[in-house]
Structure formats: C-alpha cells, structure tokens
N, C-alpha and C positions, 0 to 999 in steps of 0.2 A: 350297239348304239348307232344313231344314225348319223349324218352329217347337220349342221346346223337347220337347213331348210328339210330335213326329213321327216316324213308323215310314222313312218313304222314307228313299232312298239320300242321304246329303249328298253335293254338290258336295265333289271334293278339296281341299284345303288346304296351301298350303304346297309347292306345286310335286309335287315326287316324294315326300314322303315319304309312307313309307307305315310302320305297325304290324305285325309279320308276326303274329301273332295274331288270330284267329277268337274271337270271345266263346263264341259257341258249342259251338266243338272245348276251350276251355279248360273250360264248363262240363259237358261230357261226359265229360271223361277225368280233368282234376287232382282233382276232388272222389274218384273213385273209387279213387283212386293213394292220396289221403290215406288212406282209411278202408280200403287194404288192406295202408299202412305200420303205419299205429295196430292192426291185428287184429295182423300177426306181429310187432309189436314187444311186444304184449301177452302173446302166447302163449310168446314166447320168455322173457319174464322170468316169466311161470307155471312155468317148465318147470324155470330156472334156479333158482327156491326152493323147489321139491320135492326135497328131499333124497335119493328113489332116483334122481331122473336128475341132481344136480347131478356136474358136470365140466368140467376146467378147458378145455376143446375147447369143452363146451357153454355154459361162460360168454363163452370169446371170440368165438365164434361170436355169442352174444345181442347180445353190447355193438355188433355191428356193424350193428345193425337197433334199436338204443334210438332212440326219438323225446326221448328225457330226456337225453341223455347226450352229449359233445361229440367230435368229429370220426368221428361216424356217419353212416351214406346217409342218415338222415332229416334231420340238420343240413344236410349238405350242400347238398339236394334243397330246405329251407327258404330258405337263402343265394340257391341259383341264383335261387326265386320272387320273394325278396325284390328283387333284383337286377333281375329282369325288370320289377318293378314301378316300380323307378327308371327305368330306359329307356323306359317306356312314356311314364312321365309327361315325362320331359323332351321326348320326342316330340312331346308332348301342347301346353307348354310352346314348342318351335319354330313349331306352327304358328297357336295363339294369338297369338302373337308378330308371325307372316306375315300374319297379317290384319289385324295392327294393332288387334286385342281386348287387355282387360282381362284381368287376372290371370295374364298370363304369367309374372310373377316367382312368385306363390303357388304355380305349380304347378310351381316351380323347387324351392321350400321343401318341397314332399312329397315329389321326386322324391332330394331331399339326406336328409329323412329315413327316406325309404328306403332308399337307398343305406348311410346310417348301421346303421340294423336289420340289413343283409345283413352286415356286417364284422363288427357285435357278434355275430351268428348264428355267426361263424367263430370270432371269436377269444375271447368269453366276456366282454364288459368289465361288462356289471351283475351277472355273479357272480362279479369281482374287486370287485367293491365292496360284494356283503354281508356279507363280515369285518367289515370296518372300521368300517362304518355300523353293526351291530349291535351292536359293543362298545363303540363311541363314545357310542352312546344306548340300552345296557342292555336294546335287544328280546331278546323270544322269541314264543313260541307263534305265531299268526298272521302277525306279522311277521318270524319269525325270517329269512325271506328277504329281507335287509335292503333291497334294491334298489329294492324297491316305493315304500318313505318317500321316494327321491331321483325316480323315476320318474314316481306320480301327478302332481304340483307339476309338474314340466316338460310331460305332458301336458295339463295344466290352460293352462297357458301357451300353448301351441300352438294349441291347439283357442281362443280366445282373439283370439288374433291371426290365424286362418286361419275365423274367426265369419263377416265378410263377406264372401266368398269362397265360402264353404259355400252360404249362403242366397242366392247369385247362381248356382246353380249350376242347371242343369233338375232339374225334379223326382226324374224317373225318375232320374240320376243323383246327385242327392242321397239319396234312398232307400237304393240298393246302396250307396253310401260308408258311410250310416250304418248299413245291418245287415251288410257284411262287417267294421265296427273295432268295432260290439255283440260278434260273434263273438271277435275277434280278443283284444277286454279282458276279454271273460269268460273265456276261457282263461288269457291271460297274468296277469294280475291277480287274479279275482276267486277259480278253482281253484289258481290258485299259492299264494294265502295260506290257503285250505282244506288244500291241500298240505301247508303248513309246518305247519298246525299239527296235522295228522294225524300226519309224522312225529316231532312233539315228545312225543304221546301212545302209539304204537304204534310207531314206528323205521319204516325205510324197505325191509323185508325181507315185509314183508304183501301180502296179496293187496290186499285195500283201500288203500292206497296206490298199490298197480301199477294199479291201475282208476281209480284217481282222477290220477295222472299224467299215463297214455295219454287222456283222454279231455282233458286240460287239452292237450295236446300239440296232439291231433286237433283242436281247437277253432281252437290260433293257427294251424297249415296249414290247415283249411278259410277262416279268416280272410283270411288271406294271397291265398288260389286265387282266392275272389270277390269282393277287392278287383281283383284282375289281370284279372279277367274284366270287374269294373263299369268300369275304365279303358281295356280293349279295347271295351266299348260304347260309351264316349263320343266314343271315337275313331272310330269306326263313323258313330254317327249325328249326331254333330252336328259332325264336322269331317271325315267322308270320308277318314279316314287309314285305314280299313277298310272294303274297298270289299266292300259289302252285295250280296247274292245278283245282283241287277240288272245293276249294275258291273261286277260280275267276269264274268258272261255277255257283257256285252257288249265287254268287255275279250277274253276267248278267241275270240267271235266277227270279233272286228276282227285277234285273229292270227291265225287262220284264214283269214283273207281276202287279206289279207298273203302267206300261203305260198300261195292257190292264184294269185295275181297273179305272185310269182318262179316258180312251177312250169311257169305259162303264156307267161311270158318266155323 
C-alpha cells in the first residue's frame, strides 16, 4: 500500500471485498446524467409556464422529470446515489475494520447518515417539518423553508464530532470530501434559502425561480455524484477495494491463464 499521496495500486483489503465502482466511470458519466436531468427538468417547467403550451398531458409529463418535486426520476435517481454512497462507505468501514485501523466506527457514522439522506430523498421528512418549524417560530422570507433552522445546528454537530477523523484522512481524500459537501451545501442550503425567499417575493410560477431551483437541484446531484466518486477513490487507493488499472490487468491476465491451462487439460 502506498503512502497517503500515492497514485500506485494498493494492496487489497479485507479479503474479497471489493467496491463495484470505478471513480473514474462514476466521474465520466453521473456528472453528465446530472447536468442532462437538470437541462430537461428545466426545459420542461419553461414549457409548463408558457401558457400557449401549458396542458394537463404536458404538466404531468413535466412533474415526472422535476429535480424539485417528489416521487420523480430525479428523486429517485438521487435516493439510489445517496444509497450507493452508504454502501460504499460501509465497505470502506469493513475493511478499515479488517485491518485493524482507526475510524472504522466514523465511517460507520457517514455511511448511517447517508443511508438517512437516501430515505429522507424518498419520503420527504425535512419538508414535513417546515410547517411546523415555521409557524412555531413565525419565519418567512429566506427562511421560510423552515428545515434549514433544524438542519444547520445538526450539521454543525456532526462535522464536530467527525473534525478528527476528517483531518486524519489523506489529503487528496480530504480535499474531494470537502469540495463535493462545498457543492452539496451550497445547493441544499445556501440556494434553498435564496429559493425561499425568491418565491416569497415573486411566487413559484417564474422563470427565475425555475432557474434558480434546477440549478440548486443540480448542485446537491453533482454533490452527491463526487462525493461517490471521492469514496470510490479512497477505496481505490488506499485500501485496494478498487483494483486500479494494474490489478485488474493482472487479474484478467491471471484468468486468462487459467482458461488456457483447463483448455490444455
């Protein structure tokens, strides 16, 4: 295994496990998935407030491609990331564990609060709570999306208690944690409360709003995609649960050899 900044292959980990993820194939393809859900989910709610095309065919048609709206393919397609992102980590998590390293419980705690994100993705629980929260402590404008006031504060917590853990991490891997959750909070949070209070000003039927949504949208999926990807790296390089270019040549070559030894049997 390498040293923290090492590009070689690491030594496997943890017997068989392995990540069925390529960092690579993840940052080749889900970033471009994102940015061509967020174009037709934007185009389609353009199309849906122009009044010569609005119809009731082409609203239900739109809703089913909203990045904003719940039990649509982009929610879904959110859940399944968020999801993956739990499994990875736990992965991550087992073979930590197998080596008898540090912070395998921490990376138990991101892989539960991921797991959490993917459920709330499905079932909606922070925007059952900004009723309540809002009228309980009389927000509007920027916070009218009351979820935020409960959300920061537990963020805050977390990041908190997962401090030394963070700064034990390799660089390169602390790096991509800290610009895919940059990505991920400036969507969720800091466009969200842009959000709210655009439509407290102009309603939620504007073009400016629809832009400012999709692109709050776009932000927490690209967030999501290269945190999955910076956790398929770390599995990669420093714990070989992703066998690097190397490995895996040498892996096909060793079944390759394999089958001409039963062929020559």
């Amino acid at each position: 295994m390498t040293g923290p900044g090492g590009d070689d292959d690491a030594a496997p980990a943890g017997g068989a496990l392995r990540l069925a993820l390529d960092p690579r194939r993840v940052l080749l393809w889900l970033p471009a998935l994102v940015l061509l859900i967020s174009v037709t989910s934007l185009l389609s709610r353009l199309l849906v407030i122009t009044p010569e095309l609005d119809s009731s065919v082409l609203r239900g048609l739109s809703w089913l491609v909203q990045v904003d709206a719940e039990e649509t393919i982009p929610t879904w397609l959110q859940a399944v990331w968020l999801a993956a992102c739990a499994a990875a980590l736990w992965t991550v998590a087992d073979a930590v564990r197998a080596r008898r390293e540090r912070w395998s419980r921490h990376w138990r705690l991101l892989a539960a609060v991921f797991a959490f994100l993917s459920v709330d993705e499905v079932v909606g629980l922070h925007e059952r709570l900004t009723a309540p929260v809002r009228d309980a402590l009389g927000l509007g404008g920027a916070l009218y999306y009351a979820w935020v006031v409960v959300a920061v504060p537990l963020v805050v917590v977390l990041l908190l208690v997962l401090l030394p853990f963070l700064l034990a991490l390799p660089r390169r891997t602390l790096a991509t944690f800290v610009a895919a959750g940059a990505v991920f909070v400036l969507g969720a949070v800091g466009l969200e409360m842009s959000g709210a209070a655009l439509s407290q000003a102009e309603g939620v039927a504007g073009v400016g709003y629809a832009v400012l949504v999709t692109v709050e949208e776009f932000l927490e999926m690209l967030g999501v995609v290269l945190f999955l990807a910076a956790v398929a790296d770390h599995g990669q390089r420093q714990l070989g649960l992703v066998p690097g270019p190397a490995a895996r040549r040498a892996e096909e070559g060793a079944g390759l050899a394999g089958l001409s030894r039963r062929s020559a049997g």
